[in-house]
C-alpha positions in Angstrom: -12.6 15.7 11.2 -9.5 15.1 9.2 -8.5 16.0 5.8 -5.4 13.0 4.7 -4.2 13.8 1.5 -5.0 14.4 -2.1 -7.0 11.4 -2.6 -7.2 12.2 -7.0 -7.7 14.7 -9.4 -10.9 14.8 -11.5 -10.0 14.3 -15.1 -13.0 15.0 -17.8 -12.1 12.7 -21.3 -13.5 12.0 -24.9 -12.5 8.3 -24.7 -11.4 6.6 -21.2 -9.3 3.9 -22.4 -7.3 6.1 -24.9 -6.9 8.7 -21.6 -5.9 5.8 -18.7 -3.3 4.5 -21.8 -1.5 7.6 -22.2 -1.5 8.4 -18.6 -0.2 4.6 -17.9 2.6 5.1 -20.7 3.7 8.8 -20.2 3.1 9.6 -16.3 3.1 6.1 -14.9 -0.3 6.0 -13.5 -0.6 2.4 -13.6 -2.1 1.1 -10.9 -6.0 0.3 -11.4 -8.0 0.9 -8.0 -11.3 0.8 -9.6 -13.0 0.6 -13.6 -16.7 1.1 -13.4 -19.6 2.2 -15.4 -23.0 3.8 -13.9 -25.2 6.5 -13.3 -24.1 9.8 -11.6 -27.6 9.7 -9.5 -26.8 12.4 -7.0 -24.3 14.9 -8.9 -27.7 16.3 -10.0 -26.2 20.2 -9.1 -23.6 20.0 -11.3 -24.8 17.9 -14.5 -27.5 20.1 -15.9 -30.3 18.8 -13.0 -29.9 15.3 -14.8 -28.9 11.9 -13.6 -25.9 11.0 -15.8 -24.5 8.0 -17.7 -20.4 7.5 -16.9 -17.3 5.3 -17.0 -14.8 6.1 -14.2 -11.5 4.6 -13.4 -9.2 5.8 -10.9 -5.2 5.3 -11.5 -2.3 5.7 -9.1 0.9 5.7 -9.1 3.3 3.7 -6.1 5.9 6.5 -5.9 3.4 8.1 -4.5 1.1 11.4 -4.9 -3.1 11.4 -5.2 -4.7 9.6 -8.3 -5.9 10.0 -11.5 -9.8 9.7 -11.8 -10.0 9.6 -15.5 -13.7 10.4 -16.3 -16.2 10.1 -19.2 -19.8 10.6 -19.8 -21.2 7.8 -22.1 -25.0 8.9 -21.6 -24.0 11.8 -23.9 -21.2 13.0 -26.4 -18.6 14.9 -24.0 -18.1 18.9 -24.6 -14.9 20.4 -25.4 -14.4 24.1 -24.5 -15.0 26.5 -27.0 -12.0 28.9 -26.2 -8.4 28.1 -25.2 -8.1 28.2 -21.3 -5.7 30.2 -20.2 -4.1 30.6 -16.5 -6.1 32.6 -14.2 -9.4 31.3 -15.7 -11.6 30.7 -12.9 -11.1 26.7 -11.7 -8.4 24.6 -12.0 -6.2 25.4 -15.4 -3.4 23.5 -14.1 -2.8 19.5 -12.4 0.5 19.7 -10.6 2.4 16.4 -10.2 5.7 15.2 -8.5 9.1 14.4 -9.8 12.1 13.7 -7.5 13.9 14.8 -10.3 13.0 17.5 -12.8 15.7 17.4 -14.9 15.5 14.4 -15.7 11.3 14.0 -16.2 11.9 17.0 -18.7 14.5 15.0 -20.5 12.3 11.8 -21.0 9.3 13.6 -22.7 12.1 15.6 -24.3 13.0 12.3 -25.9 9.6 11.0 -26.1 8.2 14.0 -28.0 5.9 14.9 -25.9 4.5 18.3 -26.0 6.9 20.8 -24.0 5.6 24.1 -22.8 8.7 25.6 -20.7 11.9 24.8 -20.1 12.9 23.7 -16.6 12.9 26.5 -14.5 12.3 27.9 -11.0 9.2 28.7 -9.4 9.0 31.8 -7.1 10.2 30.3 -4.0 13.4 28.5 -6.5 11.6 25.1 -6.9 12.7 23.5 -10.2 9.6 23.0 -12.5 8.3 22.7 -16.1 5.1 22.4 -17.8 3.4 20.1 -20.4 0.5 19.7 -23.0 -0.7 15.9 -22.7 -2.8 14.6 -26.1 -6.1 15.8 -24.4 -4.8 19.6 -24.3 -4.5 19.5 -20.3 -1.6 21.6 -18.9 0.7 19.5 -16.1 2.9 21.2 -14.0 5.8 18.9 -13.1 7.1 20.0 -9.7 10.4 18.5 -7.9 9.4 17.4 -4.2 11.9 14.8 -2.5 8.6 12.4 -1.0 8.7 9.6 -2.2 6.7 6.3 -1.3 8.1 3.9 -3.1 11.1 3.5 -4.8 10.5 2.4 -8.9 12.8 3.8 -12.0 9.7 6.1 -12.9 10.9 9.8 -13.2 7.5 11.0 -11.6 4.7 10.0 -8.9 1.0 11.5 -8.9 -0.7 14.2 -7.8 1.2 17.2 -6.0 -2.0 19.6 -5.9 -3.2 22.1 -8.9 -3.4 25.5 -10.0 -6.2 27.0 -8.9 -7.6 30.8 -11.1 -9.8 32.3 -8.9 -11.7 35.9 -8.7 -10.2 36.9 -5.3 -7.5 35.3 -3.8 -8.8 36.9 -0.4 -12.4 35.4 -1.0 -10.9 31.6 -2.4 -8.7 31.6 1.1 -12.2 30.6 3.3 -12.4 27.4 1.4 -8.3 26.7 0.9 -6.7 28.2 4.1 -9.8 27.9 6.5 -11.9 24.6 5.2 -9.0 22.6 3.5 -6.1 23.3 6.0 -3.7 25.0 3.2 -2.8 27.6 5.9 1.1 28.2 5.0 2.3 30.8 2.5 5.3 29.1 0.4 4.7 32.7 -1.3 2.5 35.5 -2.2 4.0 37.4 -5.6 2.5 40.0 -7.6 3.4 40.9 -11.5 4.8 38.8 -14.0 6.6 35.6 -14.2 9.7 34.6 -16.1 8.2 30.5 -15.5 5.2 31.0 -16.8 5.8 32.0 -20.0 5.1 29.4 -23.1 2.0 28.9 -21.2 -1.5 30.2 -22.2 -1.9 33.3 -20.6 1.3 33.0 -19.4 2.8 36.6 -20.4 -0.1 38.7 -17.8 -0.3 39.9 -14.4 -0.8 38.0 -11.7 -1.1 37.8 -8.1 0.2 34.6 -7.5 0.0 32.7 -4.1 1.3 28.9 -3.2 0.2 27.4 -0.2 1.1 24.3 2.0 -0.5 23.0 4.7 1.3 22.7 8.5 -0.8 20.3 9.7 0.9 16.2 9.9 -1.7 14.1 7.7 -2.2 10.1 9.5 -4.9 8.9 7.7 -4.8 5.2 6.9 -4.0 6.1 2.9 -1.8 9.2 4.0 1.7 7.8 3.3 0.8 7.2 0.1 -1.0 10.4 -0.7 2.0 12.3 0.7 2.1 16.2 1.1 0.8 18.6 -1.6 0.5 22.1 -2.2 -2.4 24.6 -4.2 -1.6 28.0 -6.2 -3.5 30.3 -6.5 -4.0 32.9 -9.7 -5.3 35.7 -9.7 -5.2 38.0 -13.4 -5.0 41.6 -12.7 -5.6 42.8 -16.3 -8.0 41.0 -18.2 -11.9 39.3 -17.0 -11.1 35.8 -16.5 -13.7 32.9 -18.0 -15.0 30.1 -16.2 -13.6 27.1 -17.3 -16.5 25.1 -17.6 -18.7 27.7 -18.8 -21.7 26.2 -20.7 -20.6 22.6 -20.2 -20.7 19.9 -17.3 -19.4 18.7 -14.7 -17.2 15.4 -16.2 -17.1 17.2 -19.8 -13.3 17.4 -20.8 -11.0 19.4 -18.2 -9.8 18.9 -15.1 -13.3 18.6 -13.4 -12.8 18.2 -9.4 -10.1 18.5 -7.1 -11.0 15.3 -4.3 -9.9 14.8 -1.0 -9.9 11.8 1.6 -11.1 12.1 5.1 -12.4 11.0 8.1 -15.6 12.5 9.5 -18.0 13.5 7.4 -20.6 14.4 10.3 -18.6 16.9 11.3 -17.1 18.5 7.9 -21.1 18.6 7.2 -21.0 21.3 10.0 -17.9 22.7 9.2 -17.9 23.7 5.5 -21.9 25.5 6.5 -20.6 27.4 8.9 -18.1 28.7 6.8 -21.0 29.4 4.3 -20.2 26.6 1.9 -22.7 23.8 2.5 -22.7 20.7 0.3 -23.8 20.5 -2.6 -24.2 16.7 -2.8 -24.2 15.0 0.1 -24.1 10.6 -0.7 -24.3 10.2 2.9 -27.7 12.1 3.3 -28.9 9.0 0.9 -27.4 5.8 1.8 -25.3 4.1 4.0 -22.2 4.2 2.0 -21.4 4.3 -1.6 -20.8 1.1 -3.7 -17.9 2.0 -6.6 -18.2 -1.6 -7.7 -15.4 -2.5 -6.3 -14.7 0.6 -3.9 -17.1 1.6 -1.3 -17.4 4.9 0.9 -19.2 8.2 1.5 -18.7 11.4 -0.9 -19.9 15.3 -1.0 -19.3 18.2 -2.5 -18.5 21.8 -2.0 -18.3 24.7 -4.3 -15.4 27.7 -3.9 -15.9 31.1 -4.4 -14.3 30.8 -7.9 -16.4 27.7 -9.2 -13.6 25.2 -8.4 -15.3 21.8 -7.2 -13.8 19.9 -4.2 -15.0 16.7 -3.9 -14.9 15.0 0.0 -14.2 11.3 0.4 -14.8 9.2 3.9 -13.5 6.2 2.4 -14.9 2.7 3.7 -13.5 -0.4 1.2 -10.6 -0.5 -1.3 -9.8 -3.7 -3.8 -6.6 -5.1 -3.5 -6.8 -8.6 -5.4 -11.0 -8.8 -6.0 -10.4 -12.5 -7.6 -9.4 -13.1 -4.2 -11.5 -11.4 -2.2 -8.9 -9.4 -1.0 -10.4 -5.8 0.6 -8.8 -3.1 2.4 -11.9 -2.4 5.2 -11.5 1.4 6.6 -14.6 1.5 8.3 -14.1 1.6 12.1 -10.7 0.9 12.1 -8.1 2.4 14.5 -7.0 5.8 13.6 -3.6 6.3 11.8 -1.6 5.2 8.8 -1.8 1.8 7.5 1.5 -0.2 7.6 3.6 0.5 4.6 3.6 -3.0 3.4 -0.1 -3.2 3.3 -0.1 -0.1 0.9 2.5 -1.3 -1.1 0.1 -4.3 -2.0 -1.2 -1.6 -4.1 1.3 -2.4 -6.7 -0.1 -5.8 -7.3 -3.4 -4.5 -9.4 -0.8 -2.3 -11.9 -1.4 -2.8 -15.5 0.9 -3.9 -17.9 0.9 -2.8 -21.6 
């Protein structure tokens, strides 16, 4: 079994095509993989034990980094939360992103107006960063990582990991550390943080641990996934909330954390082992998944925190549909896909 990358970060919406416009304009997430509508058959655990009407589109970006899968239930009005998240709320509070340049990504949505929550600063380990409110009230951390994939004039790629709140860092570490591979400490700080303040909940005490993984990722999609990183929170002084506490999964939020891999069989008998079985399992009901116009196996697991992490064995990705054009992943070689083929990628971007 191997885990490959970041594959995209669950985003919960009011309106998908307002959401995929403003990520296109201000982040550069412009490259359509997939727009479809259905039912969510088999997330029956985490909807309320009901079968749900949805749109989903997932959005990437060719300097490289995980995806966007902006998400919205049609079948019912979408729930905001009722309180203001704040770090350290249990599940992810936080989408982290790249920029090859921080500076310089502050400086654009300085100009654009977008909405600022911290200066650029460093991180604990002296990584510059910053944060930002988008128009749907999710916080982005913008984080400076040299990886690129492809060269553009953007100031940022996609997803760089997220930041995770969590009851016990100890007790989150068997999903993280021993299930995901995130088994290097970047570092492991208690108190409070000069960075993190302008943020909600920014001022309290925290235990506060970023981690990395050591392992090389070769999955056909890897080089464009690139490396990524998860924090961990912990608040010391004050009873954290769940995030999505009396709403949905695919309400408004960051709603999953998703990862591509090969061998699903065998992360089946991993993740019960480690006393996390799934939770939906596509692969226990069909063959493989039709996304319209993506294909593939999916499951679920649960962390100790809430935190949903999604588990994709991807078999077909669209490059031109009108053409019949398909990226088949099933049964192929192991090891990255050439870089030219991935960079084909940047033919399905969409132009405002």
């Amino acid at each position: 079994m191997k885990i490959n990358g970041i594959q995209q970060l669950g985003i919960g919406v009011e309106n998908i095509q307002e959401g995929f416009k403003w990520f296109r304009k201000n982040f550069g997430m412009d490259i359509l993989v997939f727009d479809e509508k259905a039912v969510a058959e088999l997330m029956l655990a985490h909807t309320g034990g009901k079968a749900r009407e949805r749109h989903a589109i997932l959005a990437l970006n060719m300097q490289g980094g995980g995806g966007f899968e902006i998400w919205q239930h049609t079948g019912k009005k979408p729930v905001l939360p009722e309180f203001e998240i704040q770090l350290g709320d249990l599940g992810i509070s936080v989408g982290k992103i790249k920029t090859t340049d921080a500076t310089s990504a502050y400086n654009r949505f300085k100009s654009g107006n977008l909405d600022l929550l911290t200066e650029v600063n460093n991180d604990p380990s002296g990584n510059p960063h910053f944060y930002v409110k988008d128009a749907f009230n999710n916080i982005w951390e913008f984080v400076q990582n040299s990886y690129l994939f492809n060269n553009s004039k953007a100031d940022n790629g996609g997803i760089f990991g997220a930041v995770i709140g969590v009851d016990s860092i100890e007790e989150s570490l068997k999903v993280y550390r021993d299930i995901l591979g995130y088994d290097t400490v970047v570092y492991d700080e208690s108190g409070t943080f000069s960075d993190l303040k302008g943020l909600p909940g920014g001022n309290d005490n925290y235990r506060r641990m970023l981690l990395k993984s050591s392992k090389k990722q070769d999955g056909a999609l890897s080089p464009l996934f690139g490396p990524s990183c998860l924090e961990l929170l912990e608040v010391k002084e004050r009873k954290p909330k769940n995030i999505f506490e009396g709403r949905i999964w695919g309400d408004p939020g960051f709603i999953h954390l998703c990862f591509d891999i090969n061998g699903m069989d065998e992360l089946r008998t991993l993740v019960k082992e480690n006393g996390f079985p799934f939770t939906v399992d596509s692969a226990a009901a069909m063959d493989t998944f039709d996304m319209g116009e993506a294909a593939g196996n999916f499951a679920y697991i649960q962390a100790p925190e809430g935190t949903l992490i999604e588990f994709v064995e991807t078999h077909k990705v669209p490059l031109m549909k009108k053409f019949g054009w398909y990226l088949n992943l099933r049964n192929r070689k192991p090891g990255p896909l050439p870089n030219w083929i991935l960079k084909m990628f940047a033919l399905k971007r969409v132009k405002d």
